[in-house]
Steps between C-alpha positions, in 0.01 A plus 500: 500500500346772747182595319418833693533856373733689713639840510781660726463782701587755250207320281664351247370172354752178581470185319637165657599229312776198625520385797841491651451390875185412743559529935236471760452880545459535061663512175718606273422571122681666221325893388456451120722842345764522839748262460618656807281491788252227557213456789397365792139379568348416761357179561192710672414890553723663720338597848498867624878554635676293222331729231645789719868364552532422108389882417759550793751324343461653188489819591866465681636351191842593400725365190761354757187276658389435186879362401508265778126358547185445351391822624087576435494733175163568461154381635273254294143542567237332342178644350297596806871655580569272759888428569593150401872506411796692381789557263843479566838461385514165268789262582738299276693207541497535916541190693438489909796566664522164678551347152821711477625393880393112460806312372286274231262768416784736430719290259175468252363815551821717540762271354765797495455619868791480696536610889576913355120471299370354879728837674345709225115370551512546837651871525206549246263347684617787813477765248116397445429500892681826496266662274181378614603624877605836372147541335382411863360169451543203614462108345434311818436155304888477391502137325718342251161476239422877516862590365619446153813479358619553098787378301669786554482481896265801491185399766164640538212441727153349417175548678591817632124563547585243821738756663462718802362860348499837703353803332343804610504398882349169438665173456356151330683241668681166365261232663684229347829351573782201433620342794864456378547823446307697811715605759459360849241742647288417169554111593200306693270730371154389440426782235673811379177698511545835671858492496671797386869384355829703512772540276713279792243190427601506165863518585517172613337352198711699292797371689323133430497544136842562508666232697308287267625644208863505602469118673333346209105489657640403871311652749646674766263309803508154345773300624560215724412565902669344762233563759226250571190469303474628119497840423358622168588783322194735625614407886904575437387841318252556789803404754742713298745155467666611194673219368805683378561665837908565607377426809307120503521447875145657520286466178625115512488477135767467232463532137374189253784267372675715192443801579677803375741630802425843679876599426423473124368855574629856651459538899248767400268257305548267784424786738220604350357163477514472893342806540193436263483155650544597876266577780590847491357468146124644645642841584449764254760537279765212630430287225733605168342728251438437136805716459738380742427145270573735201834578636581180654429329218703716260772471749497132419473535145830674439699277728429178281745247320445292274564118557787347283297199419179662407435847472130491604639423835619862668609537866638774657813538542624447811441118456717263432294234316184531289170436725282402229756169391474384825112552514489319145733255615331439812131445333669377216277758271549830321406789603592722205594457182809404383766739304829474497792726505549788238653447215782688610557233829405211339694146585616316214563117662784441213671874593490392893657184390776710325546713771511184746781367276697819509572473815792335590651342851732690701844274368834456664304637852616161672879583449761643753760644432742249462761611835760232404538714185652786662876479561682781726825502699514576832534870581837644624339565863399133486826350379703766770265334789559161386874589553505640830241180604808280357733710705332511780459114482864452507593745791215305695632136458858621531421651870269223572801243463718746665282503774420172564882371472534785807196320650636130460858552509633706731244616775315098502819393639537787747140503617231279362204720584616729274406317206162510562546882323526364203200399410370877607795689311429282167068620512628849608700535205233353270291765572737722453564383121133454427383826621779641294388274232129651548610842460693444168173315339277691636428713188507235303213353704274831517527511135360149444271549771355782333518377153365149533133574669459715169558257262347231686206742494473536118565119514152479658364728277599284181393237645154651621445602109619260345236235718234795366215279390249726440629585160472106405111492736364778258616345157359168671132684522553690156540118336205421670287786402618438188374159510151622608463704200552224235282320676215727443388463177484167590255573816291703252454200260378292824263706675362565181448109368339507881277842408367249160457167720264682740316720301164415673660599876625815260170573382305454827759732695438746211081461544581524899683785479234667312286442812541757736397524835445852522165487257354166608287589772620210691295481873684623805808655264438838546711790391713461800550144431591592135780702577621272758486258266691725228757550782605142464487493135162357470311656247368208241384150517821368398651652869286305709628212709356409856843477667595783376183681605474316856822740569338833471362642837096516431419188242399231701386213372125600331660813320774273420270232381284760287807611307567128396145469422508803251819371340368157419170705362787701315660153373159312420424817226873407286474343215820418373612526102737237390557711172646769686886554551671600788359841593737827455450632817671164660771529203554821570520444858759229437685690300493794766611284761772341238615846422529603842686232609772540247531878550514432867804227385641769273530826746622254751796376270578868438521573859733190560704596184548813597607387856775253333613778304554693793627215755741400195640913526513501857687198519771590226525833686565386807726220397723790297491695828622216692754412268633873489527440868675173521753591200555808722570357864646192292876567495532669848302154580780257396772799565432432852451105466833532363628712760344304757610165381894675469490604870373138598152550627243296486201504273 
């Protein structure tokens, strides 16, 4: 307990009692009687100019500051009325903001977040640049520690005693900086001392936060680079290779395996990601403003959808498929919880059975109608042609014989030659009979020439449907599907007699994952490292395999070899309890992955159900439409057969 008397600057006594938190600049302690507001001392007496900037500071105080930060309240001096602390706002139940964007951090901190509480964080976290800017300040050391977040998605800022501070014509700079989220003029810089930040400088670690926050803790520079050589994250922010880039063909870099596609969000998030990322980024003003984020961001927010399977997955809705299942799939992890659809939507296996079974086969599609059936006489014009043909048959062979006995009986014996004509008068009268014969069938031939290609047509068209397998193909994957399902319960009982075999592997994973890499102070991983790191879903001891770590650009073998190292440190400190069952975050993490797989079984038996239904419609409808059309054409069809066949042409 801090044993000095203090007083603030309007002289009232304060009285410290718990401690709540210790840093390397001081620390933080509970004011007996203000359950509200707590304060900060420091390790050592403020020199000249920080005494100044916290009277600044307080002086420029406002309630919307004091919403969003830990804003100085009053001084703390301490007998001899020197300045040694100060009061400010007190803050409950805030976690750092990278616990809400990393994926394991997130599911036991914020176990209810989905994607819209990410959307919603980070149009706060713009709305708390926004306000600091418009009291003309600046933060200059934009981090992922210095920015906390609440259950409720509300953030606030912490050691805002750090920040840039201008006040009557005088600033007090922000000498202090994190690499991963300093632009690229602040990159390569051996100290921040003398510096004087913008409002654009912050931009782009605004625009950091962000990305990280809607990409679940990827960074925007750490990716893989096809150049030669490694290039860490400092170097591709420094180089402006942002990872994420439309355009590839000159950062060389592309993003980490499983990453969340650009074209999950609006062209203006993606635009404004460029921009903040780009080289053009130095010039004032080119980088996005907290409230062009504001207004992207919201834009986003109100074009979501929820994901059929589970509704802590939301897209937008131009996409076809859920993102996040493929991610999940992919790293074969969740991301978010799991809920499933409203009660309203919800799939009932034994109702989608029922509905399968409703749905009957298209019947009596692979019948014609039978032609044979159909009986007709002739038609008079048919039966008058066939006459005249007869006639005209008769008058033909009579003056073909009266011809040739001419030929052969009279003018042979006169003059031989002449018989030679016969041959030529017997084709020229032929074709005189059949192209009279032409002429009196000829109607009966356009009509069956003009009937028969359309019922030959239809023909093809029964047949076409009728060889329609597609309706037999879907109730083919529907059995199968169907098979799936029964067969999870089964792969539940399984995985979990596996879960009680291996409960020490289960236990160590569990004491591994409790080992993060972010707060062990591990040598050579740096901030820059850590987020590279988080970019490939590395956060814990239980993450950390050498060929999987030989593949990201910058871990060579001793940082590769330092990382096993501190894992088998991790290891040699787990003491395993045989009394202890399988642990409920691996049950429940069965049973999410159990649950997930049969709604993903369920939503896709409704889609193919409903497709049956409707193939099973469409195919009755178009089979009555065909058969309106064939009983139509179907007695002009076999009136001209019959027709045809009367007149004696072929068919």
């Amino acid at each position: 307990m801090f044993q000095q008397k203090l007083v603030d600057n309007n002289g009232s006594p304060i009285i410290l009692s718990k401690e709540l938190g210790r840093g390397g600049e001081g620390t933080v302690f509970v004011i007996q009687g203000n359950p509200s507001v707590v304060a900060k001392i420091y390790n050592k007496i403020p020199d000249h100019e920080k005494t100044n900037k916290i009277s600044a500071m307080i002086g420029m105080g406002n309630e919307r500051l004091l919403k969003l930060a830990t804003w100085p309240i009053n001084s703390l001096y301490t007998k001899d009325n020197k300045l040694i602390g100060f009061t400010m706002p007190k803050l409950v139940d805030h976690r750092p903001i990278s616990n809400l964007y990393s994926p394991k951090q997130r599911l036991q901190e914020f176990p209810k977040a989905d994607w819209r509480f990410l959307i919603h964080a980070a149009i706060n976290t713009a709305r708390a640049f926004s306000i600091v800017h418009e009291a003309g300040q600046v933060i200059g050391d934009v981090n992922h520690g210095n920015l906390l977040v609440t259950h409720d998605a509300t953030v606030k800022f912490i050691d805002t005693d750090s920040f840039q501070i201008y006040s009557g014509g005088k600033y007090w700079l922000c000498e202090v900086g994190v690499s991963t989220h300093q632009p690229p003029e602040m990159q390569n810089q051996s100290s921040y001392k003398g510096i004087i930040r913008t409002p654009n400088h912050d931009n782009f670690g605004l625009a950091v936060l962000i990305f990280q926050l809607l990409c679940l803790g990827r960074h925007p520079f750490s990716g893989r680079y096809s150049g030669a050589g490694d290039m860490p994250l400092e170097k591709a922010i420094l180089e402006c290779r942002y990872a994420y880039a439309s355009d590839n063909t000159l950062t060389k870099m592309s993003p980490p395996p499983a990453s969340l596609p650009m074209i999950a969000l609006t062209p203006n998030l993606r635009l404004y990601f460029e921009r903040a990322f780009s080289k053009e980024g130095e010039k004032l003003g080119f980088r996005p403003s907290p409230q062009d984020w504001i207004t992207a961001l919201s834009e986003l927010s109100s074009k979501l959808k929820p994901c059929p399977i589970n509704q802590s997955h939301h897209s937008i809705v131009d996409m076809k498929n859920c993102p996040w299942c493929d991610i999940e799939t992919k790293c074969n992890t969740s991301f978010f919880p799991l809920i499933g659809p409203k009660s309203n939507t919800d799939l009932n296996i034994t109702s989608l059975w029922q509905q399968f079974l409703s749905i009957k086969a298209p019947v009596n599609i692979h019948t014609l109608p039978d032609v044979a059936s159909f009986s007709t006489p002739p038609s008079n014009a048919a039966i008058q042609i066939r006459k005249k043909l007869r006639k005209n048959q008769y008058k033909f062979a009579l003056l073909f014989l009266a011809i040739l006995a001419i030929c052969y009986g009279i003018i042979l014996s006169v003059a031989p030659i002449i018989g030679l004509i016969a041959p030529g008068t017997f084709i020229a009268f032929f074709l005189l009979y059949n192209g009279r014969k032409k002429r009196l069938i000829g109607t009966i031939f356009q009509e069956l020439s003009l009937i028969k290609p359309k019922w030959e047509s239809l023909c093809l068209q029964h047949e076409t449907l009728a060889k329609n397998y597609s309706f037999e193909f879907i109730r083919n994957q529907i059995n199968e599907l169907i098979n799936k399902h029964d067969l999870i319960a089964n792969e539940r009982e399984n995985k979990f007699k596996v879960l009680s075999q291996n409960k020490f592997q289960q236990q160590l994973k569990l004491h591994l994952d409790s080992c993060r890499i972010a707060t062990s102070n591990i040598e050579g991983i740096g901030q820059g490292r850590i987020a590279t790191l988080q970019s490939y879903s590395i956060e814990t001891a239980a993450d950390i395999d050498s060929t999987r770590l030989m593949g990201i650009s910058g871990f060579g073998r001793v940082l590769v070899s330092r990382l096993v190292d501190w894992k088998k440190t991790c290891e040699s400190r787990f003491v395993f309890d045989s009394k202890k069952g399988v642990s409920q975050i691996d049950v429940a993490a069965l049973d999410r992955d159990i649950e997930a797989k049969r709604r993903t079984i369920e939503v896709e038996l409704s889609i193919k159900i409903s497709q049956l239904s409707l193939l099973s419609q469409e195919i009755s409808a178009s089979w009555q439409k065909l058969q309106d059309q064939m009983y139509e054409i179907l007695p002009k069809y076999v009136q001209a057969i019959v027709n045809a066949r009367e007149v004696g042409l072929k068919l």
